[in-house]
C-alpha positions as CSV (number, residue, x, y, z in Angstrom):
1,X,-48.5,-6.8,-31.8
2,X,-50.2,-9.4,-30.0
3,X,-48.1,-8.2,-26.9
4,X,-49.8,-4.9,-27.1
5,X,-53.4,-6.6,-26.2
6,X,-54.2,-6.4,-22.8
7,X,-56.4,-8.9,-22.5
8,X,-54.1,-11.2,-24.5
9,X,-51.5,-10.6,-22.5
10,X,-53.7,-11.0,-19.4
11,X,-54.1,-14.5,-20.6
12,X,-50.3,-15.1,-22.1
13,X,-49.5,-14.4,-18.1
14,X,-52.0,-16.6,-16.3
15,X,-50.6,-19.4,-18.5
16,X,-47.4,-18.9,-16.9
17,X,-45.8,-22.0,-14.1
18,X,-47.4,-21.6,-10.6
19,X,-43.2,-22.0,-9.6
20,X,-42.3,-19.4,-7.2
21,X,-40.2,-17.5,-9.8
22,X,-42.2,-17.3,-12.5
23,X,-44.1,-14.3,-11.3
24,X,-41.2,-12.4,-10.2
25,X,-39.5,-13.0,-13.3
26,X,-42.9,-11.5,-15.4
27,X,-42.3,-8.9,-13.0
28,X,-38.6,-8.3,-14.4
29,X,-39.6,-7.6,-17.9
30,X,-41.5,-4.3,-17.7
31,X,-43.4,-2.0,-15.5
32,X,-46.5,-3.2,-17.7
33,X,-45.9,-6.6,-16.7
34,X,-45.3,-5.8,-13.0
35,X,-47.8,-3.6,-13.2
36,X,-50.6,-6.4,-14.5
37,X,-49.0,-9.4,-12.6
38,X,-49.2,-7.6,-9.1
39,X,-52.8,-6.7,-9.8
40,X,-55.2,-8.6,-6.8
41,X,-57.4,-9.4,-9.7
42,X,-54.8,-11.0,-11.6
43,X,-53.4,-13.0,-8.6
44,X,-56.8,-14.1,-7.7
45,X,-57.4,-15.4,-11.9
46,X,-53.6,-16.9,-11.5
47,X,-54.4,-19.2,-8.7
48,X,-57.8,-20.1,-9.7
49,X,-56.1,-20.7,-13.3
50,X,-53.9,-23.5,-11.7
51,X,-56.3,-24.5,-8.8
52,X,-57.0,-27.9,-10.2
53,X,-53.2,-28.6,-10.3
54,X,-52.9,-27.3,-7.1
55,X,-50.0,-24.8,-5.8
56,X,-46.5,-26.5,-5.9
57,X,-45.0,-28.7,-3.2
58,X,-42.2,-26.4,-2.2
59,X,-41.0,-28.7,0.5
60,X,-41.4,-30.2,4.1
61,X,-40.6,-29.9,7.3
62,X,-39.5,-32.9,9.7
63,X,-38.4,-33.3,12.9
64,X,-35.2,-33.5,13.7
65,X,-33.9,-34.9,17.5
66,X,-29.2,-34.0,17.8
67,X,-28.6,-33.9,21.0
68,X,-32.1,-35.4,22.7
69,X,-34.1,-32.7,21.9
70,X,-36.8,-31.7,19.0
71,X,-36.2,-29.5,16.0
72,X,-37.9,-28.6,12.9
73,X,-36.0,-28.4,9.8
74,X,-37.4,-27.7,6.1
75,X,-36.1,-29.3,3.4
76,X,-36.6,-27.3,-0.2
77,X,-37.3,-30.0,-2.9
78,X,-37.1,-27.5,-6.0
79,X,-34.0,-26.6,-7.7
80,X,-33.0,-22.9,-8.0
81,X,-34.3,-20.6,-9.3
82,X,-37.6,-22.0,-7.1
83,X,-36.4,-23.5,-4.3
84,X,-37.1,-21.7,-1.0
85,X,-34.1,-21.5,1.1
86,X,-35.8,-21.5,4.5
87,X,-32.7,-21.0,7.4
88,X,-34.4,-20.5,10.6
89,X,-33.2,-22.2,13.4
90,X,-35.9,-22.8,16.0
91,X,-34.0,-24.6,19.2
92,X,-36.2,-26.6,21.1
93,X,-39.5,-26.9,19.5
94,X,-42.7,-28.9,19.0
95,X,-44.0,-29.0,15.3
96,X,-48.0,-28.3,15.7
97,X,-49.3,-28.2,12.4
98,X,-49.1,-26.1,8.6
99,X,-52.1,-25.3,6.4
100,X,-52.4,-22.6,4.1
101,X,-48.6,-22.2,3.7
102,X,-47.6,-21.2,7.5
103,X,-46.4,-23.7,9.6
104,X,-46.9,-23.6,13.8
105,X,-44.3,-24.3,16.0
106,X,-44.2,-24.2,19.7
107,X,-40.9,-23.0,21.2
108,X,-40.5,-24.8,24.4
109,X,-37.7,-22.7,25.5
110,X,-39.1,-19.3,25.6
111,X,-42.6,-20.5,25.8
112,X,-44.1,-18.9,22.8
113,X,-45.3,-19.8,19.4
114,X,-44.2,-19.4,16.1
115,X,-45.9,-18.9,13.1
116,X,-43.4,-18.9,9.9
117,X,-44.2,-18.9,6.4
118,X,-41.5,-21.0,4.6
119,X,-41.5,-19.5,1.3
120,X,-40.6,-15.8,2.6
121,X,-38.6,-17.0,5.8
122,X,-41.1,-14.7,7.8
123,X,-41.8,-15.7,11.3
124,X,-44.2,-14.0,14.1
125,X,-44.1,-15.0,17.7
126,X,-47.2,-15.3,19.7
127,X,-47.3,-15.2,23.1
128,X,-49.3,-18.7,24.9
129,X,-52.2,-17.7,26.9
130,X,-51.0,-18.5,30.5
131,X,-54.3,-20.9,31.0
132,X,-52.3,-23.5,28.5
133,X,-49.1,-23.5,30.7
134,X,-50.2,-26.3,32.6
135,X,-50.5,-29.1,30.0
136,X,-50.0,-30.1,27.2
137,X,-52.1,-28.9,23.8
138,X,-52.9,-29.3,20.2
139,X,-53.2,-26.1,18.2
140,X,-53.0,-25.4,14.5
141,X,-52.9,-22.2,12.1
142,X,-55.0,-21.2,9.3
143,X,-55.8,-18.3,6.7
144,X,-58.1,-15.9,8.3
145,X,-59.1,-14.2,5.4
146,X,-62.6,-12.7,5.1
147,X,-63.2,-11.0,1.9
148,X,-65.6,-12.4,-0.5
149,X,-63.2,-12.6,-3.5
150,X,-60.9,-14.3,-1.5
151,X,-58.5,-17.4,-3.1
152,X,-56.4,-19.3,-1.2
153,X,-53.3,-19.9,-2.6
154,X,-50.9,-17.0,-1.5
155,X,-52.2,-16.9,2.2
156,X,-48.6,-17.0,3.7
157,X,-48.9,-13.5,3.1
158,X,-52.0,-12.7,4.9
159,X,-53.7,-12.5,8.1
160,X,-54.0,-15.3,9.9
161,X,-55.5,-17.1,13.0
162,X,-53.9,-19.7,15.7
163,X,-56.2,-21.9,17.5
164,X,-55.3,-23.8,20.7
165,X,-57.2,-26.2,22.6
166,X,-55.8,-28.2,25.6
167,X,-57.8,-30.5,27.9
168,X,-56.8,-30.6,31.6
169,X,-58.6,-33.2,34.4
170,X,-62.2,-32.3,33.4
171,X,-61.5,-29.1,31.6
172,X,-61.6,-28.8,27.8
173,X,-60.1,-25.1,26.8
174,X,-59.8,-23.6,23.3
175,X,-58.7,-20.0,22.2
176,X,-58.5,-18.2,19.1
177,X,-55.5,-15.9,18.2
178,X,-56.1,-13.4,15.6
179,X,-53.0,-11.8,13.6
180,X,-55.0,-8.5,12.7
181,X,-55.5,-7.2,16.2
182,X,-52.5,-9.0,17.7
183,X,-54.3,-10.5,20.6
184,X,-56.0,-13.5,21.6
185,X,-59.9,-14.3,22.0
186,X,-61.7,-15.1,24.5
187,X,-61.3,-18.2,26.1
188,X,-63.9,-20.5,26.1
189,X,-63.8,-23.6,29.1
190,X,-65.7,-26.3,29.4
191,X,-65.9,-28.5,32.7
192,X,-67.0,-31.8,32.5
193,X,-68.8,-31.4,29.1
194,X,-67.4,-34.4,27.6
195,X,-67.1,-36.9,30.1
């Protein structure tokens, strides 16, 4: 009977491990359960429910250097059912940065970014703005969210944004790449601001 409470159940489910599979498993049991569990409200309650515990570690990625060159390899530290079996081989590559479950990766080879989110295997390349082929930047990716009720947690699934900076002689360059439109900002220079 208590099953047949919504709000009960509400709670029964928020209780539930912040492990990958424990939602899809919830999922599993009935279309009520799916049904509640893949409510937004209910994802936003879930991870503010676990915030001060903070998401799971799913792994890390290192870099790697066979043969004289740099890859990036992730390494799963949860045993199955939860761990994330992330296969994507990235050739030559320059780890940038992760935050708010994407990690950025520059593929020196073709020249392009790569924004991959290790817990679905999902990767989107972004083209680099031709004013950063001439040396060497920093860059980093990170939830681009806007709605008010928004709870970061489950951004890998999101939009997101890429910002790259670069300084060259006596100019300091930054742009802002933004996954909804697909295209970059403007660029914004500075000459000699910082000497």
């Amino acid at each position: 009977m208590a099953l047949e409470d919504e709000d009960l159940l509400r709670e029964i489910l928020l209780r539930l491990s912040p492990l990958p599979s424990s939602l899809p498993r919830a999922c599993a049991v009935c279309k009520r359960w799916q049904s509640l569990v893949t409510d937004p409200g209910f994802l936003s309650s879930f991870v503010d429910h676990h915030r001060k515990e903070g998401p799971p570690i799913l792994g890390f990625s290192v870099k790697d250097y066979p043969e004289h060159y740099e890859v990036v390899v992730f390494h799963p530290i949860l045993d199955p059912p939860d761990s994330v079996p992330l296969s994507i081989d990235f050739g030559h590559c320059t780890m940038l940065g992760c935050s708010h479950g994407r990690v950025l990766i520059v593929d020196r080879e073709s020249l392009e970014l790569v924004v991959c989110a290790p817990i679905t295997g999902e990767q989107q390349r972004v083209p680099i703005p031709t004013e950063f082929d001439r040396g060497c930047f920093m860059g980093t990716v990170m939830c681009a969210a806007g709605d008010p009720g928004h709870v970061h947690g489950a951004c890998h699934s999101g939009p997101f944004k890429v910002v790259l900076v670069s300084a060259y002689d006596e100019e300091k360059i930054a742009c802002v790449y933004f996954s909804e439109t697909g295209a970059w900002g403007n660029l914004i220079s500075t000459v000699g601001l910082f000497q």
